[in-house]
C-alpha positions as CSV (number, residue, x, y, z in Angstrom):
1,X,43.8,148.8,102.1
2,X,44.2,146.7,99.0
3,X,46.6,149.6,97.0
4,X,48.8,149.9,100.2
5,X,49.0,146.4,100.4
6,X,50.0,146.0,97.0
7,X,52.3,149.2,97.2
8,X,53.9,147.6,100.5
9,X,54.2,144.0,98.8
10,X,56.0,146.0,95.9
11,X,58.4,147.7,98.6
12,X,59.1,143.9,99.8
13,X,60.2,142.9,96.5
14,X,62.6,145.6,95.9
15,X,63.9,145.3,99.0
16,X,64.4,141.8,98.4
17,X,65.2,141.0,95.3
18,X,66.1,137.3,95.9
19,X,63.5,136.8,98.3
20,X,60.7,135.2,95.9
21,X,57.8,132.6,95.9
22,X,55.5,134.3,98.0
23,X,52.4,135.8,97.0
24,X,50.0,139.1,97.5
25,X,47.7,136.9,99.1
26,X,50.1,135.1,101.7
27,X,51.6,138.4,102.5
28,X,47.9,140.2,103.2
29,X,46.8,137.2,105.3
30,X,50.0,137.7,106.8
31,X,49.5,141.6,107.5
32,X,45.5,140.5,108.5
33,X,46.7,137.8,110.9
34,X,49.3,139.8,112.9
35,X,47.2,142.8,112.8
36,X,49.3,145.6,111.3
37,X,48.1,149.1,110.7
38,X,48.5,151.0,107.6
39,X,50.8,153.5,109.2
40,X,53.3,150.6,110.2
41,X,53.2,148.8,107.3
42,X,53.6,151.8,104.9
43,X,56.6,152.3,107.2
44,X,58.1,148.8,107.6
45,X,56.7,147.3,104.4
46,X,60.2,145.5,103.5
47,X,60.7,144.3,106.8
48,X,56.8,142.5,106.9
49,X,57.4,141.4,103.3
50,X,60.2,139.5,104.8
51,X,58.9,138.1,108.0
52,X,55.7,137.2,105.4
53,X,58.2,134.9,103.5
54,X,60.4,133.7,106.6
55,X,56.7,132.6,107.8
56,X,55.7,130.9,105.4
57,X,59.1,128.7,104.9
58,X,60.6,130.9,102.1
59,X,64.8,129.3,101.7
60,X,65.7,132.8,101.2
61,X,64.0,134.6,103.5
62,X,64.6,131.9,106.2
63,X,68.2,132.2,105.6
64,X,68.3,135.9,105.8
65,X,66.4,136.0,109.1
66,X,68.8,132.7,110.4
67,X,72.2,134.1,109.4
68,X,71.8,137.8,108.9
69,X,69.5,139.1,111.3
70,X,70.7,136.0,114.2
71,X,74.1,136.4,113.2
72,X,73.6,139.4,115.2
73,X,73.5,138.2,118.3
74,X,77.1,138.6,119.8
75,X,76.9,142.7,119.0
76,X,73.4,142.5,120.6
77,X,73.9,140.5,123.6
78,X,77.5,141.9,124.3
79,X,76.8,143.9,127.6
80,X,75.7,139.8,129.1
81,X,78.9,138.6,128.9
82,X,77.8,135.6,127.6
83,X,80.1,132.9,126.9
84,X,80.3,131.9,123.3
85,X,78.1,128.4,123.7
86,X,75.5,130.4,125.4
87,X,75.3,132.3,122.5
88,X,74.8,129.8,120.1
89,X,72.3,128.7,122.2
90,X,70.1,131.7,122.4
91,X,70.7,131.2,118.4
92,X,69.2,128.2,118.5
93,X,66.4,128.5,120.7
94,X,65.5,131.9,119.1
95,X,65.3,130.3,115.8
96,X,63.0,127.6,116.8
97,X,61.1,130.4,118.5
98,X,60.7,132.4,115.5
99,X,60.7,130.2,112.2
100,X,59.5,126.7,113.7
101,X,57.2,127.4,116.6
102,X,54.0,126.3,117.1
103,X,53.2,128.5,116.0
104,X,56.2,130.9,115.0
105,X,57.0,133.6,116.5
106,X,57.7,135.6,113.4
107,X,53.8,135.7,112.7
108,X,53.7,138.2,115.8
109,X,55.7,141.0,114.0
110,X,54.0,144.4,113.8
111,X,56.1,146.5,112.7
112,X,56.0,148.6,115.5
113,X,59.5,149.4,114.9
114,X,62.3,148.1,112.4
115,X,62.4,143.7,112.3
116,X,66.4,143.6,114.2
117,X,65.2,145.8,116.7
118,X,61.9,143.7,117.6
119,X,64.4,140.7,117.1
120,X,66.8,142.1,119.0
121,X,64.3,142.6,122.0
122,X,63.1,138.9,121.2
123,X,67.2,138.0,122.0
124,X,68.0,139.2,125.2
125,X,64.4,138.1,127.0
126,X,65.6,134.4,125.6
127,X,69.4,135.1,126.8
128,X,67.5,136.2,130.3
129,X,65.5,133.5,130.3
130,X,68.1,130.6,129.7
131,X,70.5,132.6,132.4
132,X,68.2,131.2,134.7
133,X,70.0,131.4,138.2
134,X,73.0,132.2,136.9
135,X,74.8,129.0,134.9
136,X,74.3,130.9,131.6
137,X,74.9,134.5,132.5
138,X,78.8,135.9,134.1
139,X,78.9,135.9,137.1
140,X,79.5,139.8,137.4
141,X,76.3,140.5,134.8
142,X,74.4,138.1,136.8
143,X,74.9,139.9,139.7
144,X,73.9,143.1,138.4
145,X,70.9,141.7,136.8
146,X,69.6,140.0,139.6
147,X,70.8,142.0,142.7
148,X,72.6,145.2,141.7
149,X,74.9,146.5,144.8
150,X,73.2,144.4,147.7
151,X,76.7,143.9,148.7
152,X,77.5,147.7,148.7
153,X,74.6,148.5,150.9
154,X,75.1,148.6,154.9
155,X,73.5,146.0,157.0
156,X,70.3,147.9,157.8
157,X,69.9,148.3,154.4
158,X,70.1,144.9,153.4
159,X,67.5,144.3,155.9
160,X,65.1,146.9,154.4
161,X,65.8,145.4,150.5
162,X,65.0,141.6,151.8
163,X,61.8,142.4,154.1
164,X,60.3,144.8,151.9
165,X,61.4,143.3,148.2
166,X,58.4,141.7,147.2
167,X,56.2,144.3,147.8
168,X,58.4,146.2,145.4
169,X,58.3,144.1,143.2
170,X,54.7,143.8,142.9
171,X,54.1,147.6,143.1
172,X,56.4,148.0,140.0
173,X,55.0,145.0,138.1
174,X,52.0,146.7,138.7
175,X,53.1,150.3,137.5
176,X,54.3,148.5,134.4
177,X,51.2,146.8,133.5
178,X,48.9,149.9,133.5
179,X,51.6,151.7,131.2
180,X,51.0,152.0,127.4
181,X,52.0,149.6,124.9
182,X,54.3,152.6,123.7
183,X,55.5,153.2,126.6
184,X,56.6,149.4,127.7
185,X,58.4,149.1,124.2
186,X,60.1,152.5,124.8
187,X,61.5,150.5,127.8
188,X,62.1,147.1,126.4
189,X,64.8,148.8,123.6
190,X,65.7,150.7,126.0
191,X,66.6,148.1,128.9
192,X,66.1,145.1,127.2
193,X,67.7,145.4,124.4
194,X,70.7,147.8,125.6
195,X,69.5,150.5,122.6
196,X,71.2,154.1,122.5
197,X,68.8,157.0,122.9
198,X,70.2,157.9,118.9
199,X,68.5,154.3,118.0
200,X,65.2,154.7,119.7
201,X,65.0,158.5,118.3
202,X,65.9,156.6,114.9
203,X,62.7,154.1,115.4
204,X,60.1,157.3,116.4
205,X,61.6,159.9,113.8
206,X,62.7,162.1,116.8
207,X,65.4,163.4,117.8
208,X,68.0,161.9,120.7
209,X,66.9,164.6,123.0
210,X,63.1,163.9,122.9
211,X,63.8,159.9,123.5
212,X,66.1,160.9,126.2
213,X,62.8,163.0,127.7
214,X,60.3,160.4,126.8
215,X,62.7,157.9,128.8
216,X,63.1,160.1,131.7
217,X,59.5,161.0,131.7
218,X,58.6,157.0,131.8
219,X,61.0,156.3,134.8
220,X,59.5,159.3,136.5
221,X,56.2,158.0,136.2
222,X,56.9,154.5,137.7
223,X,58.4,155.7,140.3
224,X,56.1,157.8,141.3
225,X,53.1,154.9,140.9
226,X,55.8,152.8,143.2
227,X,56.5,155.1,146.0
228,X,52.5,155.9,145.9
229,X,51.7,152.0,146.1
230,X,54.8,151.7,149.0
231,X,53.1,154.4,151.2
232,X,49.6,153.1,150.8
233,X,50.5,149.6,151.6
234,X,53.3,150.1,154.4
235,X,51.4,153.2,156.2
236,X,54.4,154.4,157.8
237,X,56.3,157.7,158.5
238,X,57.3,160.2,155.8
239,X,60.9,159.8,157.3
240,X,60.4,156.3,157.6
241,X,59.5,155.5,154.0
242,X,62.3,157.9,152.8
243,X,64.7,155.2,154.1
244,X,62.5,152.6,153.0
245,X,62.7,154.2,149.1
246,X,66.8,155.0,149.2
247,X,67.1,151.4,149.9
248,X,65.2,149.6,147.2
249,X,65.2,152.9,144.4
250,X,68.6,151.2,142.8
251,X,66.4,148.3,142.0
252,X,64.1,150.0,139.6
253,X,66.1,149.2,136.1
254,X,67.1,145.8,137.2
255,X,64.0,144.9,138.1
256,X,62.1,146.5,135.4
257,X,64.2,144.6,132.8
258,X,63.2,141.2,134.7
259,X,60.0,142.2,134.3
260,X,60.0,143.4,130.8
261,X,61.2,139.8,129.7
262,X,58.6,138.0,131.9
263,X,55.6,140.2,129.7
């Protein structure tokens, strides 16, 4: 562990040259403290060498986390529709999340996958989160994130989606919580963080096609735990739970990425 951890503290300062002041043993307590395998690290090494620094209060690093990596933010949270002072308020609030703390939020990198994308995932949950009911968030977002076409669907329909929505959303909550660690961050940069099956592939060293079938595979899977929990806990008709299911099945993603924020 000590070679790789010199190797990988070498990596960080190539990477970044004007990133300095921090030393081998501040970046292994670092790598100890987060809990970062040698895979990842041999991986990601420049990116923990600078969350290391940005940690422990480096100017450079801090700046390059604050202004490179936050500045960001309008590309990432685009498909919101934020307006521009919401923006700058994620900004802020993510930066005292990450840097400031206590204790920051930086110290829980790792390297599972590249430092903007586990930012970027870190983003929209705080952009979700300060939408609340809908001040922060457009009005047209807002109602796709928190009831996607409820106003499309017939009366009977609407009837189904109110009486029976929180037993969805338990059953789903629940789906997601006995899935991998894996698997929920293959759906946090997916859904979350609005990334392209090219960027994902990018992350795992696979190709677009076998993120697109890892994705599909996932969203099988919870549906399937879903529609088993619904039948259990309703007992009703095949027929009758067909109807049920084709009037709550559009809720999967948007309720998925509520729920991927909230863990």
């Amino acid at each position: 562990m000590s070679h790789q951890t010199k190797a990988a503290f070498a990596d960080g300062c190539a990477r970044w040259p004007t990133v300095r002041g921090i030393t081998l043993a501040t970046f292994r307590s670092f790598i100890a403290d987060a809990g970062i395998g040698d895979d990842a690290l041999a991986e990601h090494a420049g990116d923990v060498y600078l969350a290391a620094a940005a940690v422990a209060g480096h100017d450079k690093a801090v700046k390059i986390v604050s202004e490179d990596l936050l500045g960001e933010l309008p590309r990432w949270l685009a498909r919101l529709r934020l307006p521009l002072d919401t923006v700058e308020e994620v900004r802020q609030v993510l930066r005292s999340k990450l840097l400031v703390g206590p204790p920051p939020r930086l110290a829980q990198y790792r390297a599972s996958g590249p430092l903007g994308a586990w930012i970027r995932v870190a983003a929209v949950r705080t952009a979700l989160d300060l939408g609340g009911d809908g001040d922060a968030i457009g009005d047209e977002t807002n109602g796709r994130l928190q009831d996607p076409l409820l106003q499309a669907l017939d009366p009977e329909r609407q009837l189904i989606r109110t009486m029976y929505s929180a037993l969805f959303e338990i059953a789903l909550r629940d789906a997601v919580g006995e899935m991998s660690k894996r698997n929920r961050s293959l759906l946090r940069f997916h859904y979350l963080a609005g990334m392209s099956f090219d960027a994902i592939g990018r992350i795992y060293h696979v190709n677009r096609s076998t993120a697109v079938r890892w994705l599909a595979a996932i969203r099988d899977e919870l549906e399937a735990a879903v529609k088993l929990r619904l039948w259990q806990e309703l007992g009703i008709s095949t027929t009758e739970f067909q109807s049920l299911w084709n009037a709550v099945r559009s809720e999967v993603e948007v309720s998925l990425s509520r729920l991927l924020a909230a863990v």
